[in-house]
C-alpha positions as CSV (number, residue, x, y, z in Angstrom):
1,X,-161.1,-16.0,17.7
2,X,-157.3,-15.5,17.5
3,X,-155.1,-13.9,15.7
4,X,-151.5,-14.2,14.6
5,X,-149.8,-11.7,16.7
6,X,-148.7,-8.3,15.3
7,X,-145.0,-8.2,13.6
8,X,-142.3,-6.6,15.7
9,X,-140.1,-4.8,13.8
10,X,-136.9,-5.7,13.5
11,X,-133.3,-4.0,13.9
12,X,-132.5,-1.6,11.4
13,X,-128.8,-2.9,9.0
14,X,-126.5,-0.2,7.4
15,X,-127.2,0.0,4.0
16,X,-124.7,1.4,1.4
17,X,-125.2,1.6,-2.2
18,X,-123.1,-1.2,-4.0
19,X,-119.4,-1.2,-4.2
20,X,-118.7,-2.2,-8.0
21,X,-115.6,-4.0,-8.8
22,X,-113.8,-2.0,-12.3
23,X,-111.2,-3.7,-14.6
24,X,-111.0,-3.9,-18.2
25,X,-110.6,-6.2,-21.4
26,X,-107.6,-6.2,-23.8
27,X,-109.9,-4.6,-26.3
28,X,-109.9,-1.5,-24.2
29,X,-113.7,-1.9,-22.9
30,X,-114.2,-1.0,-19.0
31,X,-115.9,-3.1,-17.3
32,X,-117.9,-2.8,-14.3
33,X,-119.1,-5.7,-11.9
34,X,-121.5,-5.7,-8.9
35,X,-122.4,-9.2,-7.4
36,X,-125.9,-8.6,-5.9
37,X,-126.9,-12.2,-4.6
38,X,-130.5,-13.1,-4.8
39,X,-131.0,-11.0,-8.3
40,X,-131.5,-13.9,-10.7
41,X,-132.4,-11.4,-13.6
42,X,-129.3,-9.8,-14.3
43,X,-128.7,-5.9,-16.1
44,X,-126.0,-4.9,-18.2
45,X,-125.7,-1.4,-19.4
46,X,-123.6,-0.7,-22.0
47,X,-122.1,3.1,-22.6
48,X,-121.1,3.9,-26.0
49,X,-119.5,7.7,-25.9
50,X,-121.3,8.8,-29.1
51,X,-122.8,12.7,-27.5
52,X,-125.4,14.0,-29.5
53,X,-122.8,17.0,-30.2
54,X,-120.9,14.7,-32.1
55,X,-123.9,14.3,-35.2
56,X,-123.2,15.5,-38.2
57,X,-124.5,18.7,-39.4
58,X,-127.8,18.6,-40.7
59,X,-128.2,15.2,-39.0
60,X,-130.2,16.0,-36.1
61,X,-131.2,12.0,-34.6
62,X,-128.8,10.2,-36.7
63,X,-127.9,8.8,-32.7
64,X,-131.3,8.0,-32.2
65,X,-131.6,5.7,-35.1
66,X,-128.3,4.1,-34.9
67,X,-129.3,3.1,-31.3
68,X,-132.7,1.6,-32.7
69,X,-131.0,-0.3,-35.4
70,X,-128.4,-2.3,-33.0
71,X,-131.4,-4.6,-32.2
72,X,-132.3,-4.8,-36.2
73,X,-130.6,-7.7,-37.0
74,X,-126.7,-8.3,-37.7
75,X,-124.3,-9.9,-40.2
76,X,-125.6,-12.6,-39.1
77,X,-129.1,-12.6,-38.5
78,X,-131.7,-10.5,-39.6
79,X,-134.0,-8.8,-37.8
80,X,-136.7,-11.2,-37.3
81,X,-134.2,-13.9,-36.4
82,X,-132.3,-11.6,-34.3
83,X,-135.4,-10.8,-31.8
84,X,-136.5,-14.4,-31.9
85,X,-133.2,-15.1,-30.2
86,X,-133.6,-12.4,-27.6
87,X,-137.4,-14.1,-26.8
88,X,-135.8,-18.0,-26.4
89,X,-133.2,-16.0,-23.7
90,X,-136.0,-14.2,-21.9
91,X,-134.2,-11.4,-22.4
92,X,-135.0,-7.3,-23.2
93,X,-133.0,-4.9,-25.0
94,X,-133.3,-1.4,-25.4
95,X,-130.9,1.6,-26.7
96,X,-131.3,5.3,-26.1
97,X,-129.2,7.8,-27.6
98,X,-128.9,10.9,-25.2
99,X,-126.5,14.4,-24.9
100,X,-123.7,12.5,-23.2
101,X,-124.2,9.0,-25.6
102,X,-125.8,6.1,-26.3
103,X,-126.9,3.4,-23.7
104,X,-127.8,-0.2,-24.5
105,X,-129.5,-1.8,-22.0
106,X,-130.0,-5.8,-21.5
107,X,-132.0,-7.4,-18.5
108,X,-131.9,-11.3,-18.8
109,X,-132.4,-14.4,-16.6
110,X,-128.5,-15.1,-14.7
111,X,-129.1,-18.4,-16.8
112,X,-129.2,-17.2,-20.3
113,X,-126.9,-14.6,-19.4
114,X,-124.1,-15.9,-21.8
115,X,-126.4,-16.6,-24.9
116,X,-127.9,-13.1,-24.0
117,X,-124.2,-11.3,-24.0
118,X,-123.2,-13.0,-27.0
119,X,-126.5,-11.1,-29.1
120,X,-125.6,-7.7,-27.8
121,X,-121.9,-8.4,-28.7
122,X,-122.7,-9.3,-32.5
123,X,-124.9,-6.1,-31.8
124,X,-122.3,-4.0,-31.0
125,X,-119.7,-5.9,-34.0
126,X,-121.6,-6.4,-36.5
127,X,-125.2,-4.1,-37.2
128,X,-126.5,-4.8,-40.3
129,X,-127.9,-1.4,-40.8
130,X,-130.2,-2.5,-43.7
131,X,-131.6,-0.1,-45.9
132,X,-134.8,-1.7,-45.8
133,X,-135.0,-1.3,-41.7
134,X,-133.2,1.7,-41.5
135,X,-135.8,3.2,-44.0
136,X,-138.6,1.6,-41.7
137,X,-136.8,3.4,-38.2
138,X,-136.8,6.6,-40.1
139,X,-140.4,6.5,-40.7
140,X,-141.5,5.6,-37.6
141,X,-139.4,8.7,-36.0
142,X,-141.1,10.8,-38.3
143,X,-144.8,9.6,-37.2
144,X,-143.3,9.8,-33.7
145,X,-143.0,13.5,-34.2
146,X,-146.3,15.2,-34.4
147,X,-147.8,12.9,-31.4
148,X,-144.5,15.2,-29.4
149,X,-145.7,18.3,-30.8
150,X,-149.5,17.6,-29.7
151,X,-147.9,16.4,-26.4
152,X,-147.9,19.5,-23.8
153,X,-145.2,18.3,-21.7
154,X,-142.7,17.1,-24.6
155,X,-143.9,20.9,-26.6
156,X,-142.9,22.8,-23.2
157,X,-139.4,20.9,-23.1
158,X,-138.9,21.6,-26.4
159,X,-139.3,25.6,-26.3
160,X,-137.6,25.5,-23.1
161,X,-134.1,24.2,-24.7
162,X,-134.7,26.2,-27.1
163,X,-135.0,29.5,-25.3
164,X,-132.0,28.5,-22.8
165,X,-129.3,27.5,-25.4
166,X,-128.2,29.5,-28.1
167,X,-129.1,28.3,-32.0
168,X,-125.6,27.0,-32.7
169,X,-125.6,24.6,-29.5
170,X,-126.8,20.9,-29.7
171,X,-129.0,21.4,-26.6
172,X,-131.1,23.8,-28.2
173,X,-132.6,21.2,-30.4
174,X,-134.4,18.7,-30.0
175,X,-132.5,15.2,-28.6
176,X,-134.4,12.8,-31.1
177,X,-133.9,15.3,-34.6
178,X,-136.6,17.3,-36.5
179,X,-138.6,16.5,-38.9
180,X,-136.1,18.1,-41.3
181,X,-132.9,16.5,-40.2
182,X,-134.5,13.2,-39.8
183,X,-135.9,12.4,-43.1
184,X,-132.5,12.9,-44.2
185,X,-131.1,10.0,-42.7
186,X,-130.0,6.6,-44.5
187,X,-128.2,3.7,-43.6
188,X,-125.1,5.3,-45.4
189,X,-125.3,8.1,-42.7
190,X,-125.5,5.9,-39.9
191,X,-123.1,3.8,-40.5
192,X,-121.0,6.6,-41.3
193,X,-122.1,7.6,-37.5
194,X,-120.8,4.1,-35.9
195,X,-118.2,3.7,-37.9
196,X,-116.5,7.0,-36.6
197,X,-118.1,6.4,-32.7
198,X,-119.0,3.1,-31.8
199,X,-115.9,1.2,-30.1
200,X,-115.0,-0.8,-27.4
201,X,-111.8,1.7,-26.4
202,X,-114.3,4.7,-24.8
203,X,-117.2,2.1,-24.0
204,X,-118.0,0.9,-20.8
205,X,-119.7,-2.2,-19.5
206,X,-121.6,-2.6,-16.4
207,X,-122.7,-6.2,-15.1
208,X,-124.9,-6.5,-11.9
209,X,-126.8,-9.5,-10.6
210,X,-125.6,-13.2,-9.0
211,X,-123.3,-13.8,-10.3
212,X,-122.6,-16.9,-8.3
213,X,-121.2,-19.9,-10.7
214,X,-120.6,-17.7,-13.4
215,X,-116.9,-17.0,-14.7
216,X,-117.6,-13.6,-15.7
217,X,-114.2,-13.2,-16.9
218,X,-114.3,-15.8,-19.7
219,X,-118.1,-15.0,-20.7
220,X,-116.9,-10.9,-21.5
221,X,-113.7,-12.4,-22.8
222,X,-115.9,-15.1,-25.3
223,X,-119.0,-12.0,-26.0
224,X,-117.9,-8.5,-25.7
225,X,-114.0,-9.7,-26.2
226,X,-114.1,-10.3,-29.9
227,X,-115.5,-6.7,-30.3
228,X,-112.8,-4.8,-31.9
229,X,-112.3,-1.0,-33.1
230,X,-110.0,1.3,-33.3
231,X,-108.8,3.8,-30.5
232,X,-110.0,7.2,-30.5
233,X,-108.8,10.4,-28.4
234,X,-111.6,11.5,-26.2
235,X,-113.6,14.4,-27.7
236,X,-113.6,17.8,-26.9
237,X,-116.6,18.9,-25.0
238,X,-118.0,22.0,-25.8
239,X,-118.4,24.4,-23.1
240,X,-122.5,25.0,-22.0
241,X,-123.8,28.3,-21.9
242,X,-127.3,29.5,-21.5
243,X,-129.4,32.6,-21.3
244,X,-131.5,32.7,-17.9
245,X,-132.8,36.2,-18.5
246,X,-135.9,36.0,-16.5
247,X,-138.7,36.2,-19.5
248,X,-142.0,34.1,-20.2
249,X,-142.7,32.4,-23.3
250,X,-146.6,30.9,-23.9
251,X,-146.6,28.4,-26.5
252,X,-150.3,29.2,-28.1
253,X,-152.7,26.6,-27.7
254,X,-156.4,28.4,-28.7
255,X,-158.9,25.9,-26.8
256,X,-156.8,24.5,-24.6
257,X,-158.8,24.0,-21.1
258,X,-155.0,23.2,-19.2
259,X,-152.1,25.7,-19.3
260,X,-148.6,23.1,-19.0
261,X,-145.7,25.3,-17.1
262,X,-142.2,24.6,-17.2
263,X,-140.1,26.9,-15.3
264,X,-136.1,26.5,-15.7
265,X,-132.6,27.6,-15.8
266,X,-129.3,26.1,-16.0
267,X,-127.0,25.0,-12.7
268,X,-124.8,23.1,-11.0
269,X,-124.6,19.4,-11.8
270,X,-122.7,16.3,-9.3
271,X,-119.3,17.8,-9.7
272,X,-120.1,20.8,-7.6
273,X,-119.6,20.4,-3.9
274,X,-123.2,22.1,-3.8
275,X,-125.1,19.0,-5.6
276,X,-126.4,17.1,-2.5
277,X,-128.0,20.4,-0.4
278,X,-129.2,21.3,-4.1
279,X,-131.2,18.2,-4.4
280,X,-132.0,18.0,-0.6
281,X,-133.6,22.1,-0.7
282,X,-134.6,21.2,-4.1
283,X,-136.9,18.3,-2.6
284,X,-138.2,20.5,-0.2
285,X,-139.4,22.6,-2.7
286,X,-141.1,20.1,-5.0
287,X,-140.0,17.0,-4.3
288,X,-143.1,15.1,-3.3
289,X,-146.7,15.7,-2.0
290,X,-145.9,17.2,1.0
291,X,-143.6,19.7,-0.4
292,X,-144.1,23.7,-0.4
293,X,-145.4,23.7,-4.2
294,X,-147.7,21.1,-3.6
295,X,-149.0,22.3,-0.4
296,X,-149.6,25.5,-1.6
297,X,-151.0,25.0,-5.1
298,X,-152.9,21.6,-4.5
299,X,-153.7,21.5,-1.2
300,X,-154.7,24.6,-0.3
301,X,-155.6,26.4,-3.7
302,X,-156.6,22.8,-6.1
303,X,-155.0,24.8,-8.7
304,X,-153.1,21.4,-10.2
305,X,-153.0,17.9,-9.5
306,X,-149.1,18.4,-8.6
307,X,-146.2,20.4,-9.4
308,X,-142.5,19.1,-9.4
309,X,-139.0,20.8,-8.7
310,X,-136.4,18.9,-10.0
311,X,-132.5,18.8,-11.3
312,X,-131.8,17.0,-14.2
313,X,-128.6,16.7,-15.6
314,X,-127.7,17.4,-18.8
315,X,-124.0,16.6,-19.9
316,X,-120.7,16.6,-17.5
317,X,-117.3,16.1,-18.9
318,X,-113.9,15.2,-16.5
319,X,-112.9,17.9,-14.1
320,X,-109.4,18.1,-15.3
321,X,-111.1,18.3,-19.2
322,X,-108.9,20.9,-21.5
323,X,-112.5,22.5,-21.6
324,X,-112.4,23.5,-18.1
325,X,-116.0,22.9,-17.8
326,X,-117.6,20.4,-15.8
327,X,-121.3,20.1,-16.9
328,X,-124.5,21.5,-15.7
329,X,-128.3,20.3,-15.0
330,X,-131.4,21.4,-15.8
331,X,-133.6,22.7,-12.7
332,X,-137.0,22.8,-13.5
333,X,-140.5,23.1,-11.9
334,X,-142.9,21.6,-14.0
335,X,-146.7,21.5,-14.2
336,X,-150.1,21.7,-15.4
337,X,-153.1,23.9,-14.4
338,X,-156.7,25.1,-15.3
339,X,-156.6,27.9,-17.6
340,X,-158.4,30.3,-15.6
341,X,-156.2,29.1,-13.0
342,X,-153.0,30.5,-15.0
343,X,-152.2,33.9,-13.4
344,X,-152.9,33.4,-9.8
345,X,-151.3,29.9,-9.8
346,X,-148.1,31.5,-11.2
347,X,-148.3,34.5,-8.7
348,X,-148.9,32.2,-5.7
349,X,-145.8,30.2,-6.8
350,X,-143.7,32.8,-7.4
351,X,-145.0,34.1,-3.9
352,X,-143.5,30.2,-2.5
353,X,-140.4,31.1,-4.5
354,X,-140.3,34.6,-2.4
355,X,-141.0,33.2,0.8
356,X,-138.2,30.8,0.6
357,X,-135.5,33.2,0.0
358,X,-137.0,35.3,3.1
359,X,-137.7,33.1,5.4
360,X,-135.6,29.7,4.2
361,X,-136.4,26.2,5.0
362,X,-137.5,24.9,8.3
363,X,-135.4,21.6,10.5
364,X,-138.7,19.8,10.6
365,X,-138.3,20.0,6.3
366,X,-134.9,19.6,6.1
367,X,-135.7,16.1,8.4
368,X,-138.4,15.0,6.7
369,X,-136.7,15.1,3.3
370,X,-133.6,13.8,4.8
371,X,-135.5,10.4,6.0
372,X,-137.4,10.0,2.5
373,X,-134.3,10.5,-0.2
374,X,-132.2,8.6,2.5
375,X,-134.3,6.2,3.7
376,X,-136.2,5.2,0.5
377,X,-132.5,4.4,-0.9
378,X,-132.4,0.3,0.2
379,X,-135.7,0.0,-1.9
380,X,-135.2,2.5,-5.0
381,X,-132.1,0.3,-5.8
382,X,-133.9,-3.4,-5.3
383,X,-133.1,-4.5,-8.3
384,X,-130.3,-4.8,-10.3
385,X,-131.0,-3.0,-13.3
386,X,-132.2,0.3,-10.6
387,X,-128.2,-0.5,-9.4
388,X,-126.9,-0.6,-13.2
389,X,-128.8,2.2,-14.7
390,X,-127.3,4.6,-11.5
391,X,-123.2,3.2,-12.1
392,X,-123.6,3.8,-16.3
393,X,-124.7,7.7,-14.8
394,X,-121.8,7.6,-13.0
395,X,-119.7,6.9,-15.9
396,X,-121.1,9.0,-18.3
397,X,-121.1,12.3,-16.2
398,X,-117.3,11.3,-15.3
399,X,-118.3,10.6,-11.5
400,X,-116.0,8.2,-9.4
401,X,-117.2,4.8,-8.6
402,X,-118.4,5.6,-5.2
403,X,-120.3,9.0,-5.7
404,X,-123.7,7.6,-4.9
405,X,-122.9,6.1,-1.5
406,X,-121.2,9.0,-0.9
407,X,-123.8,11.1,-2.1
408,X,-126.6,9.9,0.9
409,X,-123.8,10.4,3.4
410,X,-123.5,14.0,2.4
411,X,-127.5,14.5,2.2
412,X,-127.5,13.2,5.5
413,X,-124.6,15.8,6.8
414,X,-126.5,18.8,5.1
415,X,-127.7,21.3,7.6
416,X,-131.3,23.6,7.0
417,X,-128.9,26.9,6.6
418,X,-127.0,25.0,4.0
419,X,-129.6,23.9,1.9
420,X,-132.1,26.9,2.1
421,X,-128.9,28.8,0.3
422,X,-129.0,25.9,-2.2
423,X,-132.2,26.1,-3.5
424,X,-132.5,29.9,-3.5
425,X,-129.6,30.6,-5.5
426,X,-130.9,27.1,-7.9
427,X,-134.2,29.1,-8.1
428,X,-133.9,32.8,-8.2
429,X,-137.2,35.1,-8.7
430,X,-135.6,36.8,-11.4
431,X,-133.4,34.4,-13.2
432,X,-136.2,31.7,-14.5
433,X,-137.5,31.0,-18.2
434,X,-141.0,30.6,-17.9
435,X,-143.1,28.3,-20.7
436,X,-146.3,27.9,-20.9
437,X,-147.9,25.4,-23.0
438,X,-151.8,27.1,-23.4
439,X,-154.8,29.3,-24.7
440,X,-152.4,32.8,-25.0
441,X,-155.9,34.8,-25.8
442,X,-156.8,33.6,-22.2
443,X,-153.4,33.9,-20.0
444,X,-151.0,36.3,-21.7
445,X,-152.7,39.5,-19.8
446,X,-152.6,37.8,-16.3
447,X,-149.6,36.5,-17.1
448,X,-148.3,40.5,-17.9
449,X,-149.6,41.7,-14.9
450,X,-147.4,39.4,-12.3
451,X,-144.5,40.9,-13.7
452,X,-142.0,38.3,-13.6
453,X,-140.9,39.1,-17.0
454,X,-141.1,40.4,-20.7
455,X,-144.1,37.9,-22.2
456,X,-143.5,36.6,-26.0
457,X,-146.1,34.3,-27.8
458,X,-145.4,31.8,-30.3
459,X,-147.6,29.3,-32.1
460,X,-147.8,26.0,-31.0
């Protein structure tokens, strides 16, 4: 019998993250454009600079309702009718409201692309902000709440911001409101919200697909265009502070057969020149399976199923903002193990952490990690909506067009030395906040004994 004979492989092509293409509308919206030929489903992300810093007092998730109503029908339409249009398009929407905004996000067929723009325009001009619906939004936010508290992960995030930001700060709370400030919201108070927020003047638009045969010009002129709202200065950012004392806080859970951990601080985010051997030492750390964590704790010990070292960021404003202050990301390790497992897995990982700073990274790490965040690029950013979400980052953290292809240029210049020093200083042994999400009667006296910090215990 024969066979087909085996694949050769073929010549490897320089890849570079998209070039975008910026201009602007008369209304004052930015607008950026990537023609990716080939994507026939098109995604357009839509940043609206409305920071969660900017709710009212006592309003906690006011953002986070707006952003659900956009979709809930319009001067126009109601609700029903306004998501029966979206279905004939073969389109999705979605909006998020986060620290730095709100983000509305459309993926739709190049085809129905102008049908599609025209919704999220009457959207964007025109909510209807119905009592009825904002009544129903409210309700579901508040039956969204105790599934987060029950929910380790989303509990451990929660007392993490809360231990790292002082009472006063918007970080400190949670992102989507409290129960409290949440069932005080009404559509007076939202569109009180939009009205003082939502405009076309500090919101930016970002198109990427094929374009080919489409006059994007005229379709943003005939859609987004005819939105309309008055200019606003840009808003003072608030400078972010935190307390890394080293300390551990369990979140008590009696029963509870896992212990979650999330261990954190606060640190540099893309502005500073040390971002890409942050994220490169970082992934060495507990980036992926292979990394130290996850070689030491689930290989070797089968304390967890995995444990993750990561940098999120959190807010960054312009570098030349009267503020001064540039930002700053969240770097984490994050978790879950056996109860019993609590005190030894936290001393073997701070034992990781130690080893590290002593002994730094080796070349054959630094390479490894080099040819997976480098390498895996071309395919993380396939498809459009992969190439849009990463340019609306770029916009809201105040980052130039180019920083991402930049960016893997810069991972692939940074040396072992360089980002052993990055991820020692991003995780130091005696500057972390500890949480941990479990049985206290169980863990808090091994926890004591590793003395990695004073241990507090707070119902969960």
């Amino acid at each position: 019998m024969e066979y087909h004979p085996q694949p050769a492989p073929g010549v490897a092509r320089p890849w570079a993250f998209p070039a975008p293409e910026r201009g602007s509308l008369p209304n004052g919206l930015t607008v950026l454009r990537c023609h990716r030929p080939g994507q026939q489903v098109v995604a357009v992300e839509i940043f609206l600079d409305a920071p969660l810093d900017a709710e009212p007092e006592g309003l906690d998730g006011v953002a986070t309702i707006m952003s659900r109503a956009l979709s809930e029908g319009t001067d126009k339409q109601s609700a029903e009718e306004f998501a029966a249009e979206l279905e004939r398009c073969g389109a999705t929407l979605d909006a998020h409201a986060d620290h730095p905004g709100v983000r509305v996000s459309l993926e739709v067929p190049a085809s129905r692309l102008a049908k599609a723009l025209g919704l999220v325009a009457e959207a964007l001009r025109a909510p209807a902000f119905a009592d009825s619906e904002i009544e129903r939004l409210v309700n579901n936010r508040l039956d969204e709440i105790p599934h987060e508290q029950a929910n380790p992960a989303r509990r451990a995030a929660k007392q993490l911001a809360k231990e790292l930001f002082p009472a006063t700060a918007r970080m400190s709370r949670p992102r989507l409101g409290t129960e409290a400030t949440v069932e005080r919201i009404d559509s007076a108070a939202v569109r009180a919200f939009y009205d003082a927020h939502v405009r076309p003047s500090t919101a930016t638009a970002v198109v990427v697909g094929d374009l080919t045969g489409i006059d994007l010009d005229a379709l943003l002129a005939d859609t987004l265009g005819d939105w309309s709202g008055n200019t606003a200065e840009s808003r003072p950012v608030p400078p972010i502070t935190a307390d890394d004392t080293g300390r551990v806080v369990i979140v008590d859970r009696p029963g509870a057969v896992q212990t979650q951990l999330l261990i954190g601080r606060i640190g540099a985010d893309r502005h500073d020149s040390v971002w890409p051997a942050q994220v490169l030492g970082t992934y060495c750390l507990g980036g992926t399976l292979t990394s130290r964590l996850d070689r030491v704790l689930r290989e070797e010990k089968g304390y967890t199923y995995g444990v993750r070292a990561f940098a999120q960021v959190l807010r960054s404003s312009a570098p030349d903002s009267a503020s001064g202050a540039t930002g700053a990301a969240m770097l984490a390790i994050s978790g879950s193990v056996d109860t019993e497992s609590t005190g030894p897995a936290l001393e073997d990982l701070w034992k990781v952490l130690r080893t590290l700073a002593a002994e730094g990274l080796t070349d054959a790490e630094r390479e490894t990690a080099v040819q997976n965040l480098v390498g895996v690029a071309p395919l993380k950013f396939e498809t459009a909506a992969s190439v849009a979400g990463t340019l609306a980052d770029q916009v809201e953290q105040h980052l130039p067009d180019d920083y991402q292809a930049h960016l893997y240029a810069r991972l692939a210049e940074t040396g072992t030395v360089e980002a052993t020093a990055a991820v020692v200083n991003a995780f130091p042994q005696d500057r972390l906040v500890t949480v941990l999400v479990g049985d206290a009667a169980q863990i808090a006296d091994p926890v004591r004994a590793l003395g990695i910090g004073e241990v507090s215990v707070v119902t969960g």
